[in-house]
C-alpha atoms as one frame of an Amber mdcrd trajectory, in Angstrom:
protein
 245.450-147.530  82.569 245.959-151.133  83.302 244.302-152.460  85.564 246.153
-154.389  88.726 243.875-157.401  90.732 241.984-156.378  93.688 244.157-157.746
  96.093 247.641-156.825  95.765 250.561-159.056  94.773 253.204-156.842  95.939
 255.628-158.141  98.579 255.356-155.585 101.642 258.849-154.529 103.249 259.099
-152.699 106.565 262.781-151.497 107.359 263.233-150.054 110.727 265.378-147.107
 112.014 266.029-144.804 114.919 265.175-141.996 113.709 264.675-139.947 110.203
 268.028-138.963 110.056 270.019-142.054 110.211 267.136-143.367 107.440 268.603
-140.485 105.531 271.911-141.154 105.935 271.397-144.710 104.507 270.060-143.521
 101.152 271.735-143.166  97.796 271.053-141.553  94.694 271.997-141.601  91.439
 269.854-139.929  88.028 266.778-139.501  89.817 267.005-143.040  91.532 267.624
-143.534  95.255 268.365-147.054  96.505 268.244-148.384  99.880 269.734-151.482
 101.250 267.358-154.157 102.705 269.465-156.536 104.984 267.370-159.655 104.551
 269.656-162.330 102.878 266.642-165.104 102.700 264.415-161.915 100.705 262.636
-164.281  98.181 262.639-161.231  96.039 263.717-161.729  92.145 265.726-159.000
  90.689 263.475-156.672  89.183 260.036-157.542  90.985 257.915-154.705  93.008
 257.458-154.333  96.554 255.829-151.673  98.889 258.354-150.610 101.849 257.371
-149.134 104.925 259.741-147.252 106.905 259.174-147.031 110.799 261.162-145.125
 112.799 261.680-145.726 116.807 261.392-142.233 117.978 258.262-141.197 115.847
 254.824-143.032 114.737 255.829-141.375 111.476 256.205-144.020 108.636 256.491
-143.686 104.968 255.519-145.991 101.964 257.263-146.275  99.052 257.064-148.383
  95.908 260.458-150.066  95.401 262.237-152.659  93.035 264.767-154.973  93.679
 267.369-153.746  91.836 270.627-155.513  92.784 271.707-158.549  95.023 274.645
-158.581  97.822 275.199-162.338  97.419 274.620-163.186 101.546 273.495-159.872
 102.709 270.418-158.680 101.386 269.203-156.998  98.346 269.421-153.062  97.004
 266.170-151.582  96.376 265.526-148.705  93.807 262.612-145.934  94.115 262.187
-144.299  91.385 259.208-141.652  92.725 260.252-138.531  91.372 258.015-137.032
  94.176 260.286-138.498  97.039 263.225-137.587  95.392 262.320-134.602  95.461
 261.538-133.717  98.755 264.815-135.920  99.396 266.824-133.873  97.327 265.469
-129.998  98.400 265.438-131.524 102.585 261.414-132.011 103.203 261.919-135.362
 104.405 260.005-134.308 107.740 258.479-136.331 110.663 254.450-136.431 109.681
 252.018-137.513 112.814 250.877-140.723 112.780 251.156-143.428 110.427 250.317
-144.132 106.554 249.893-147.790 105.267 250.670-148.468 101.683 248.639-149.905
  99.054 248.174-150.304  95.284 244.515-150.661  95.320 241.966-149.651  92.417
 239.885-146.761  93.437 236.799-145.077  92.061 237.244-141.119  91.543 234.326
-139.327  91.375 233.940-135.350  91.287 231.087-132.988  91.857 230.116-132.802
  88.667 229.707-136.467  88.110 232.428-137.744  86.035 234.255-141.024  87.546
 238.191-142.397  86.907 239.486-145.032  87.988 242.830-144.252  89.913 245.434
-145.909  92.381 245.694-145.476  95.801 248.983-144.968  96.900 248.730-144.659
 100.879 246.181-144.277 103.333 245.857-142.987 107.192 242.582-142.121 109.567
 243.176-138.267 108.067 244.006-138.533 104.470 244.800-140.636 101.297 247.529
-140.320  98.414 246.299-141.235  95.216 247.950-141.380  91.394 247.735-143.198
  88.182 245.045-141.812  85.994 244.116-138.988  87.690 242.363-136.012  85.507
 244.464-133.035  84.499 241.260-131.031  85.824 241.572-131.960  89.479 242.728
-129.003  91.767 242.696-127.731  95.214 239.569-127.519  96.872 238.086-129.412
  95.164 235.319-132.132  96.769 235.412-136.181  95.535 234.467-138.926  96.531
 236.545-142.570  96.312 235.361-145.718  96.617 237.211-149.133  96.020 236.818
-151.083  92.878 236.506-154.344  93.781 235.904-154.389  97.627 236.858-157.670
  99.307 235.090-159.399 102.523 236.084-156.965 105.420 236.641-153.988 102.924
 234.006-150.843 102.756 231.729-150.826 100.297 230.560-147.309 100.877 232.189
-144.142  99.155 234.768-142.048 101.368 234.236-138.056 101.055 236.699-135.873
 100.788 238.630-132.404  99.815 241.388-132.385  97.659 244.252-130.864  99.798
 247.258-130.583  97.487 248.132-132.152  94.351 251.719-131.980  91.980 252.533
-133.721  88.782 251.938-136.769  89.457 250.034-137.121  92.915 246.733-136.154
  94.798 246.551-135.587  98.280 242.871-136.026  99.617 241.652-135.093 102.944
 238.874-137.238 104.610 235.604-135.545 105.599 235.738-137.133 109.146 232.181
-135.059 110.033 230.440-137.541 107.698 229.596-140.597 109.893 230.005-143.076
 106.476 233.374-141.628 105.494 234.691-141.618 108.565 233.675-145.232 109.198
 234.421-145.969 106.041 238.440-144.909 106.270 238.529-146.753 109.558 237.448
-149.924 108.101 239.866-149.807 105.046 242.674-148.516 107.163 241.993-151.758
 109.430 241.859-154.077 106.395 245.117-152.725 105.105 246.862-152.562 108.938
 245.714-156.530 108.910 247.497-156.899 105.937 250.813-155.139 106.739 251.394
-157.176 110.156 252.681-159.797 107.714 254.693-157.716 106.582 258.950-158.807
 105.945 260.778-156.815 108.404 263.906-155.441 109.155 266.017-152.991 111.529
 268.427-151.220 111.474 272.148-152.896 112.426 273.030-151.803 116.346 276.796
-152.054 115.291 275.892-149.419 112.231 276.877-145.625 111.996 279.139-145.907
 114.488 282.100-143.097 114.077 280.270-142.560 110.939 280.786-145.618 109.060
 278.055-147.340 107.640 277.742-150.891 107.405 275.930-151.535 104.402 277.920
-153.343 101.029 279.438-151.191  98.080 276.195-149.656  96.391 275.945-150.601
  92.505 276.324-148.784  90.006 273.199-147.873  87.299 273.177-147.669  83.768
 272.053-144.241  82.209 271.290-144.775  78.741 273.690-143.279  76.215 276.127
-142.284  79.595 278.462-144.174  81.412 277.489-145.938  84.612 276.678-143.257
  86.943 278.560-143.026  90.492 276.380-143.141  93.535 276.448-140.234  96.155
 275.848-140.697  99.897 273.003-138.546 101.030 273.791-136.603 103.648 271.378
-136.108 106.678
């Protein structure tokens, strides 16, 4: 895998909303790709750079991280941003876009992997809170359920831990591993503190958003006319509303 600096480049978003649901209702999807409106005219984002976006929600301390691109510009309103995670489509698409307690910071740090038996891989880290990390990118077909690691990050800066964080491996799909922090272990649990901290820091710079008051009034929504995106080998593809 290549391998990204220590410290990330990525611009970091944070869009706020009341709730969930009206978050939902302010998504659109078309192929696999949902886009979501970011009503920041002044973004000095170029079209077709990464970000990480948090959502926040008033009525929960429930947030979630995506990675995004900008994808397409409203000339004087803001820009549309694509996230192509299969995974969050997914649970999109089927309705298991639930409220989760307490709140996950994003990141696209380099983190050490390494299993019981010794071997080590070098992995991302997707998202972190006090309980739990999400982490993808070079992850062994091997891993499974159950199993015990240990992650520790590559290239630690000043204010980072340097000590390895213990955990269980709590769930895992095709392309992501959920890993749940062995908070009984005085390192680990010191150790996730620290680099939730660092990464918190980091975030209160964050670019941010909310949601318009004037918005979803009657129904209507306030954002511009979505854009259309290219399949290969199909005609533009029209872009459906998701429905809370």
């Amino acid at each position: 895998m290549s391998r990204p600096s220590a410290v990330s480049k990525l611009a970091l978003l944070r869009q706020r909303f009341a709730s969930m649901e009206q978050f939902r209702a302010h998504l659109v999807s078309a192929e696999g790709t949902l886009l979501l409106f970011f009503r920041d005219p002044a973004l000095p984002l170029t079209i077709g750079a990464e970000a990480l976006i948090e959502v926040a929600f008033d009525d929960s301390e429930d947030t979630r991280v995506m990675r995004a691109v900008a994808f397409s510009r409203a000339e004087g309103q803001g820009i549309w941003l694509a996230m192509p995670s299969a995974r969050f489509a997914r649970e999109v698409r089927e309705g298991a876009l639930k409220e989760r307690k307490g709140r996950r910071l994003g990141s696209d740090r380099v983190v050490k992997l390494r299993r019981q038996g010794g071997s080590e891989h070098l992995v991302m880290l997707a998202d972190v809170s006090l309980g739990g990390v999400r982490i993808s990118g070079g992850l062994p077909a091997s891993v499974a359920t159950q199993d015990l690691v240990e992650l520790r990050l590559s290239s630690p800066e000043p204010g980072e831990p340097l000590d390895a964080i213990a955990g269980r491996v709590a769930w895992r799909d095709d392309t992501d591993v959920g890993v749940e922090i062995d908070r009984t272990k005085p390192a680990s649990r010191a150790a996730i503190t620290r680099l939730f901290q660092s990464l918190e820091e980091r975030w209160r710079k964050a670019r941010e958003v909310r949601h318009l008051d004037l918005c979803c009034r009657d129904g209507k929504r306030l954002d511009p006319i979505p854009p259309r995106v290219r399949v290969e080998g199909k005609r533009d593809a029209a872009i459906e509303q998701e429905q809370a």
